[in-house]
C-alpha distance (Angstrom), angle and dihedral (degrees) to the residues before:
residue distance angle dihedral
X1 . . .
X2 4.03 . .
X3 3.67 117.6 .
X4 3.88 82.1 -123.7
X5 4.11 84.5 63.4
X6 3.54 93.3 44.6
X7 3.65 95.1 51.5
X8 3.89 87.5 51.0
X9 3.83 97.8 50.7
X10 3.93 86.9 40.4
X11 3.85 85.0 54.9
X12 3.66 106.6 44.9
X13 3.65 103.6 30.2
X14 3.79 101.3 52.0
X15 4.32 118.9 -4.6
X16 3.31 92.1 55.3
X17 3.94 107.4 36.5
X18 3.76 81.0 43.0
X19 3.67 93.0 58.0
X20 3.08 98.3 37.9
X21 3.89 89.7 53.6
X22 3.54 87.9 55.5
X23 3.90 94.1 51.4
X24 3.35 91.6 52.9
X25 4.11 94.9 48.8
X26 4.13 86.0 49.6
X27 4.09 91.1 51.0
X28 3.71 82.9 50.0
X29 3.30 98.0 48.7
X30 3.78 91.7 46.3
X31 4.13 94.6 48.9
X32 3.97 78.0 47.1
X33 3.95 105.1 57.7
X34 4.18 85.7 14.1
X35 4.33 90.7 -131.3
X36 3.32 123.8 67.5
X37 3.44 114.7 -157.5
X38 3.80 135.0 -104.5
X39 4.26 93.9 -104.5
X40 3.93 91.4 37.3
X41 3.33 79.6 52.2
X42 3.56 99.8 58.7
X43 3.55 90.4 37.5
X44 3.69 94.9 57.3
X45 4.15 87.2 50.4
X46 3.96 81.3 59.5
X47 3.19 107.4 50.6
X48 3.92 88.2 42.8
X49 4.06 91.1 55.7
X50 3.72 93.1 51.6
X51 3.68 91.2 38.2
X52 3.98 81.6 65.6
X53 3.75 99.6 35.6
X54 3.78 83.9 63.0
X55 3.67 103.4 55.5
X56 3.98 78.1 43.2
X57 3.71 89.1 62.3
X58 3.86 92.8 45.2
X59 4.03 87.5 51.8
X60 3.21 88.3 57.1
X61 4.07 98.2 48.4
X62 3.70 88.2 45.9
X63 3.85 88.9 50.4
X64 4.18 87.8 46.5
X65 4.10 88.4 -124.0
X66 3.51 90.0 129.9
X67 3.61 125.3 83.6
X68 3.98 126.0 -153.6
X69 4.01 97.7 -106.8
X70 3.65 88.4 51.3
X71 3.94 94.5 49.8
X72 3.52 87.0 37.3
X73 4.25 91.3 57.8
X74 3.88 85.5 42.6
X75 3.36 98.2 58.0
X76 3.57 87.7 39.1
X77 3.70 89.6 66.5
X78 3.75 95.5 32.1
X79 3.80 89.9 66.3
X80 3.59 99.9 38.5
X81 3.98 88.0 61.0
X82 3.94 91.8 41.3
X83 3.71 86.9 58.9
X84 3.85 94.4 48.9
């Protein structure tokens, strides 16, 4: 398997069902207790950002403008944070 297939499967079988999970908990929460506060806030503007720089990175496997070193460092990083 290509790091360009990893990366993908990486990608859309846990980051982003995990963040979007988590996006959907923090809307909960905040029709729940109706505020959110200022750090769930911020936290919620996180995960939303790299929820969208991850279907970025899949637009750009499906278009082929990623190479295999550069899905190889992604999913380099990708993991390392997973695991923290």
């Amino acid at each position: 398997m290509t790091n360009l297939e990893k990366l993908k499967n990486l990608l859309e079988n846990e980051i982003i069902q995990d963040l979007e999970e988590a996006i959907d908990d923090t809307f909960k929460m905040i029709e729940k207790e109706k505020t959110i506060s200022l750090a769930d806030r911020e936290e919620l503007e996180e995960m939303q950002d790299m929820h969208m720089e991850c279907k970025d990175i899949l637009e750009e496997i499906a278009l082929g403008e990623m190479d295999e070193d550069e899905a190889g460092e992604l999913l380099s990083e990708l993991i390392e944070m997973k695991t923290e």
